[in-house]
C-alpha positions as CSV (number, residue, x, y, z in Angstrom):
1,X,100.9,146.9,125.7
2,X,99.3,144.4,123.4
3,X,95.9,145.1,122.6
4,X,93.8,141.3,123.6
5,X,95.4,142.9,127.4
6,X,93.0,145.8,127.4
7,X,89.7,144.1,127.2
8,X,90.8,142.2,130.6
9,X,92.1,145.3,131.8
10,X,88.7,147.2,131.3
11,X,86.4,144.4,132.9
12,X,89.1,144.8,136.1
13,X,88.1,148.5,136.1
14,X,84.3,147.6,135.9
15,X,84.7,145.0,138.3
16,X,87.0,147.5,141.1
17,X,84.6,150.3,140.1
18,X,81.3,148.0,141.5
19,X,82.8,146.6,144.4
20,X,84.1,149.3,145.5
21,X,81.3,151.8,145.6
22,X,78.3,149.1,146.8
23,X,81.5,148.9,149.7
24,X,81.1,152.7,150.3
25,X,77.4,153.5,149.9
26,X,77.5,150.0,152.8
27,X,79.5,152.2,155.1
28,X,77.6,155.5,154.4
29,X,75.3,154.4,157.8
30,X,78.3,153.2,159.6
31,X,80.0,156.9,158.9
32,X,77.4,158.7,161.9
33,X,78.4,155.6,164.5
34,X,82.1,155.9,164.2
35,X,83.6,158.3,162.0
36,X,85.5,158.4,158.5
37,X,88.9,157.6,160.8
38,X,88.2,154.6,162.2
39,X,86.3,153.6,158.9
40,X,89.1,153.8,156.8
41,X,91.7,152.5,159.3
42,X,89.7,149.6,160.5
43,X,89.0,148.6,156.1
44,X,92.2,148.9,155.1
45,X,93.6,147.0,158.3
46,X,91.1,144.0,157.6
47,X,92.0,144.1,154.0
48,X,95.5,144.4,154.8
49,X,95.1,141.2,157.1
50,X,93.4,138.9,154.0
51,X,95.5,140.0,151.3
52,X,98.6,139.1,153.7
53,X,97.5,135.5,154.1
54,X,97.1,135.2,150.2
55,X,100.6,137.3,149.1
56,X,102.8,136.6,151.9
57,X,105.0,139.0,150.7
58,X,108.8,138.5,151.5
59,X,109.7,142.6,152.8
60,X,113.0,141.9,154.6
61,X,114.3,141.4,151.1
62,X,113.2,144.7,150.2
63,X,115.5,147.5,148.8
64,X,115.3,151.1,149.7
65,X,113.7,151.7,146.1
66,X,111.0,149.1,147.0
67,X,109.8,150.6,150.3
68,X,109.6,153.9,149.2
69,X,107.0,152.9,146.6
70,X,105.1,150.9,149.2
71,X,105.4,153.9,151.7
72,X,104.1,156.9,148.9
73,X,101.5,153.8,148.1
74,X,100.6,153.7,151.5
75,X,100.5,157.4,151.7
76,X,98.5,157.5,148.8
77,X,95.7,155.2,150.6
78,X,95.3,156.9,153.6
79,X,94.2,160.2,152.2
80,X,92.4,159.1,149.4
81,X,90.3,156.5,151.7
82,X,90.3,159.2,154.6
83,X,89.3,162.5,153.0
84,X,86.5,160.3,150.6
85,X,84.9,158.8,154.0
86,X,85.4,162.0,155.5
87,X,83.5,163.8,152.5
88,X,81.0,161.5,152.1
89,X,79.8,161.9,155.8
90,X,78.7,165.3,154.3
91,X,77.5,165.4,151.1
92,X,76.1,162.3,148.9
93,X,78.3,159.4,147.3
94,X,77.6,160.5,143.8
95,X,78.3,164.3,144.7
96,X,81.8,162.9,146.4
97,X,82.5,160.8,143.7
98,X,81.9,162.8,141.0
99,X,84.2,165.9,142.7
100,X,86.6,163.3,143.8
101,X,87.3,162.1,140.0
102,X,88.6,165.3,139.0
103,X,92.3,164.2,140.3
104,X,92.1,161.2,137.9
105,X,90.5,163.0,135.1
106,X,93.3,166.2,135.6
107,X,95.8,163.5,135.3
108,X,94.7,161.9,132.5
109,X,94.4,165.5,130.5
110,X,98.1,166.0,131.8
111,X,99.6,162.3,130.2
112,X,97.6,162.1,126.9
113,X,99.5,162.7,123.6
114,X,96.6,161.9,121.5
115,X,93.5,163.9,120.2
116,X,91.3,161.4,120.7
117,X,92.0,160.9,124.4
118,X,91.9,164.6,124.7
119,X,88.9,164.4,123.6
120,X,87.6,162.3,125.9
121,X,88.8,163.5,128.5
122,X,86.9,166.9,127.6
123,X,83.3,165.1,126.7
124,X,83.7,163.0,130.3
125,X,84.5,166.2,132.4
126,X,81.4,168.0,130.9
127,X,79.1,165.1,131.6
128,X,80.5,164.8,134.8
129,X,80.2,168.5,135.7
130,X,77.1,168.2,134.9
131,X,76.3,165.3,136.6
132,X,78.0,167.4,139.9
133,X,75.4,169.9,139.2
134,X,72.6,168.0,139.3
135,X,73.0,166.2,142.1
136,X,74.6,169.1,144.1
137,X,71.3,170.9,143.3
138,X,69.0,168.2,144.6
139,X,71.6,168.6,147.7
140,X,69.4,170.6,150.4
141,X,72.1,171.8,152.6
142,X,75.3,171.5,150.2
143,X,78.2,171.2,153.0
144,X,81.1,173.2,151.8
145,X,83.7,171.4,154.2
146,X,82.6,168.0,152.4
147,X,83.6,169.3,148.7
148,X,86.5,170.3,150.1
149,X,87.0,167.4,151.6
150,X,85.9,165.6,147.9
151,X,88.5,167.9,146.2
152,X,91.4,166.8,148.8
153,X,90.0,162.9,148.0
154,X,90.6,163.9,144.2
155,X,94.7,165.1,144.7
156,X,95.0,162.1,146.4
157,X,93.2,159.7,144.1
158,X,95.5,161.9,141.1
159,X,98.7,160.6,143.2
160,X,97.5,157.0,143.7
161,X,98.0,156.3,140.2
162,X,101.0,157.9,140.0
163,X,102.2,156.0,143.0
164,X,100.7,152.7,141.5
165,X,102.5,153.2,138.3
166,X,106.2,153.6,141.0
167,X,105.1,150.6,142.4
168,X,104.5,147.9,139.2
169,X,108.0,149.1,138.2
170,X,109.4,148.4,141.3
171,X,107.6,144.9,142.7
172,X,106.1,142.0,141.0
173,X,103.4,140.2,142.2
174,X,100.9,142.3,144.2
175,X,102.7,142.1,147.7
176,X,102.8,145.6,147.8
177,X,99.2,146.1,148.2
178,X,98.4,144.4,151.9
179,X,101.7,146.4,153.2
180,X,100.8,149.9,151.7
181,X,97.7,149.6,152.8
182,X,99.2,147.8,156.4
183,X,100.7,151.5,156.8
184,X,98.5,153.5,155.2
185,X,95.4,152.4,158.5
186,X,98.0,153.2,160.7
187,X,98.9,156.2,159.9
188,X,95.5,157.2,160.0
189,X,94.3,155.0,163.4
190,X,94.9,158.1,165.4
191,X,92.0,159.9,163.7
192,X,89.5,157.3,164.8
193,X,90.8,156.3,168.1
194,X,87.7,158.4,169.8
195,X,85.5,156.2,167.9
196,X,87.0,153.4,169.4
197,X,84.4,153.0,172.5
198,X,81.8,153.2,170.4
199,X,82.6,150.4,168.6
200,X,83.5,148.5,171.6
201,X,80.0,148.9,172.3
202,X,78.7,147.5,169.0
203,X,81.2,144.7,168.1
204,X,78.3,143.2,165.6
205,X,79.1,146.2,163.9
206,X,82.6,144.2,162.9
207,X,80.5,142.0,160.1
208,X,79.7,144.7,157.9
209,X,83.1,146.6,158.3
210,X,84.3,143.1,157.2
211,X,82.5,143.7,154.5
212,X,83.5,147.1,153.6
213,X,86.8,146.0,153.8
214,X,86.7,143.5,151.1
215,X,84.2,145.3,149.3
216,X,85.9,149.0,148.9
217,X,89.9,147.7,149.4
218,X,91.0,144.5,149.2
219,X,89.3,143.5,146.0
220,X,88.8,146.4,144.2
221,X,92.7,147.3,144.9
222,X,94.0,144.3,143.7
223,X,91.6,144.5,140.5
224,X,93.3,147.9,139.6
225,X,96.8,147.3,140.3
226,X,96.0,144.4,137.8
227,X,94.6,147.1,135.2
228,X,97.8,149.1,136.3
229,X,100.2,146.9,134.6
230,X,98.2,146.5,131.2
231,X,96.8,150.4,130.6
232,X,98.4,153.5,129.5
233,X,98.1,156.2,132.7
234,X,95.6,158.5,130.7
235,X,93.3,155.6,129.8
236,X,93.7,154.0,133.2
237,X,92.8,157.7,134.2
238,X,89.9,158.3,131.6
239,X,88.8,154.7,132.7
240,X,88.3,155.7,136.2
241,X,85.6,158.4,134.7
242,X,82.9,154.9,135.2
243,X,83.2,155.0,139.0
244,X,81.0,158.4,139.5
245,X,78.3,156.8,137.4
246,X,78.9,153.7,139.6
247,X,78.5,155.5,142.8
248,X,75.3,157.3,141.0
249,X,73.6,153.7,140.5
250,X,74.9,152.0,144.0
251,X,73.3,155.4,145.7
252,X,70.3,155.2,144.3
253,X,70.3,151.3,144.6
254,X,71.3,151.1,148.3
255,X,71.1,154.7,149.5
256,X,67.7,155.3,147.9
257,X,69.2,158.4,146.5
258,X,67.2,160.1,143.4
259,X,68.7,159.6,140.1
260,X,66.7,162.1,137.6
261,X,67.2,162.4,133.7
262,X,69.9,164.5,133.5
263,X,71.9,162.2,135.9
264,X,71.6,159.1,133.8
265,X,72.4,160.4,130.6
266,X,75.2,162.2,132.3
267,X,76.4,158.5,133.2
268,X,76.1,157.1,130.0
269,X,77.6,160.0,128.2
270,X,80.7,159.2,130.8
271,X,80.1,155.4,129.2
272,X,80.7,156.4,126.2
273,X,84.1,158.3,126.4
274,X,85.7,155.6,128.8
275,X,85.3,152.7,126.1
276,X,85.8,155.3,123.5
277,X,89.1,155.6,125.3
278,X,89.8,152.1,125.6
279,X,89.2,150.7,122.5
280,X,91.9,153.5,121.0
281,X,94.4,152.0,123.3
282,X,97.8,152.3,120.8
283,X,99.8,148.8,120.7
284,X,102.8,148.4,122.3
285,X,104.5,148.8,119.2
286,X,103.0,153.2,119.3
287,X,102.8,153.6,122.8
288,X,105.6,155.3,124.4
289,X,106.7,154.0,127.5
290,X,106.8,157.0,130.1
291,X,103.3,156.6,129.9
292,X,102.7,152.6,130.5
293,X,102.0,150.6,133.7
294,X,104.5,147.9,132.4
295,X,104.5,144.3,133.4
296,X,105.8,142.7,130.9
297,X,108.2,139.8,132.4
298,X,110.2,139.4,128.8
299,X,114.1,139.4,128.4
300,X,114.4,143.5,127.6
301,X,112.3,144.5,130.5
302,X,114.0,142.3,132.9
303,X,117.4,143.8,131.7
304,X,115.8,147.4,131.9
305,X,114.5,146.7,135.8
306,X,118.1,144.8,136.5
307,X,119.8,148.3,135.4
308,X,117.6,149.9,137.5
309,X,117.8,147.7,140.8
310,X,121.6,147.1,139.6
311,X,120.8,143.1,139.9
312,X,120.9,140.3,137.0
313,X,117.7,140.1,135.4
314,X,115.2,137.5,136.2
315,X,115.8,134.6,134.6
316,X,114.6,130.6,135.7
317,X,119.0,129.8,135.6
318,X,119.5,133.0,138.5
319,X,115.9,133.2,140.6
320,X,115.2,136.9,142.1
321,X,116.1,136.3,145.5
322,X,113.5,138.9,147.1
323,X,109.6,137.8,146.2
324,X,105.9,139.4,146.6
């Protein structure tokens, strides 16, 4: 990965992290009316339905290869949307957030192959931890089922990258966003099917799911799968270490939620390692490539994915025939 790639790739994260958790603490309310099911189906169906009208991705040229990464995509959605909604019905969004990011931040540990990111890794989880502890002390009823719930979010959220990183290799273009995420509010649709009266009974409620949907899915997904072709795994991972300090800022913005001291300097402690991280982002040249979302259209790569798809490589004299 070139270098000038990872400033754009850390604004995307910013920019995903943001949208995505003013979209959450927005559906916090809606959680009580209609349950963390029908939430997460109904945003990831809306998204799904906008992100289909921009892509219009071409699946009946898909190979076996390219489904099964928009299936474990899809799979990857659904529990990570479901068991966070689920969690955060329980316990705050900072709390949820800041349990959930220990599948990213276990992830990151796993990939690195440097000191430094080691390193950060280490100095984010303690700020993080005790961020956690903060807020799970000003908690007056912690609700064991919801950090359970949080921790499910967090294996999930660890096998969303890994998923991610299938996909890039296997699709251009982002087409494989609106149908992962198409399956992924299926699958979980049954879940939130009891809530369906409910909202039958409040159709305004529709607006601010719209909302939610573009808010916490559509564009905070796309911004990452962006970042997910230009960043090493572990950084994209360490990276991801900014959205419990997001969440802290949108609760306490939106929620009204009571951000002490301890919490803030937490957060920029968390700051501090993720564009510690970032800026020690190897070149392309030092990076290996086992640990790489890759994107890069040039002649090797296309003769590397050709080998792998058993096709001719892209070129403008023999056009891919399948496109996303």
């Amino acid at each position: 990965m070139a270098p000038s790639r990872t400033p754009s790739a850390v604004l995307m994260i910013v920019g995903s992290c943001i949208s995505l958790q003013l979209g959450s603490a927005i559906a916090t309310p809606l959680l009580a009316h209609f349950g963390a099911g029908l939430i997460t189906s109904l945003r990831l169906l809306l998204a799904a339905a906008i992100l289909m009208t921009v892509h219009r991705p071409r699946v009946f040229g898909w190979d076996h290869r390219q489904w099964t990464s928009a299936v474990l995509f899809a799979v990857a959605f659904a529990g990570m949307n479901g068991f966070f909604f689920a969690a955060i019905a329980r316990i705050p969004l900072g709390v949820a957030v800041t349990i959930e990011f220990a599948g990213p931040l276990v992830l990151a540990a796993a990939l690195s192959r440097r000191q430094r990111d080691l390193g950060c890794v280490v100095v984010a989880a303690a700020a993080i931890v005790a961020l956690s502890w903060d807020s799970a002390k000003s908690a007056v009823h912690p609700d064991l089922l919801g950090v359970v719930f949080a921790l499910i979010a967090a294996c999930f959220w660890a096998f969303y990258i890994l998923a991610g990183k299938y996909a890039t290799g296997q699709l251009s273009g982002q087409g494989v966003l609106p149908i992962s995420m198409f399956i992924g509010a299926i699958a979980v649709l049954p879940f939130g099917v009891p809530a369906l009266p409910a909202l039958a009974g409040e159709p305004e409620k529709l607006f601010p799911l719209l909302g939610v949907a573009v808010l916490s899915s559509m564009l905070p997904y796309s911004l990452e799968f962006a970042a997910m072709r230009r960043l090493s795994a572990q950084t994209f991972g360490v990276l991801l270490s900014l959205e419990p300090v997001v969440a802290g800022l949108a609760g306490w913005l939106v929620l009204h939620q009571d951000l002490g001291w301890l919490r803030a300097l937490a957060m920029l402690v968390v700051v501090a390692a993720s564009v510690t991280s970032a800026l020690s982002q190897p070149s392309a040249a030092s990076e290996p490539d086992s640990g790489t979302f890759d994107s890069d259209p040039g002649p090797k790569n296309a003769e590397r994915r050709a080998a792998q798809h058993g096709s001719e490589p892209r070129t403008k004299a023999n056009p891919v025939s399948v496109s996303v």
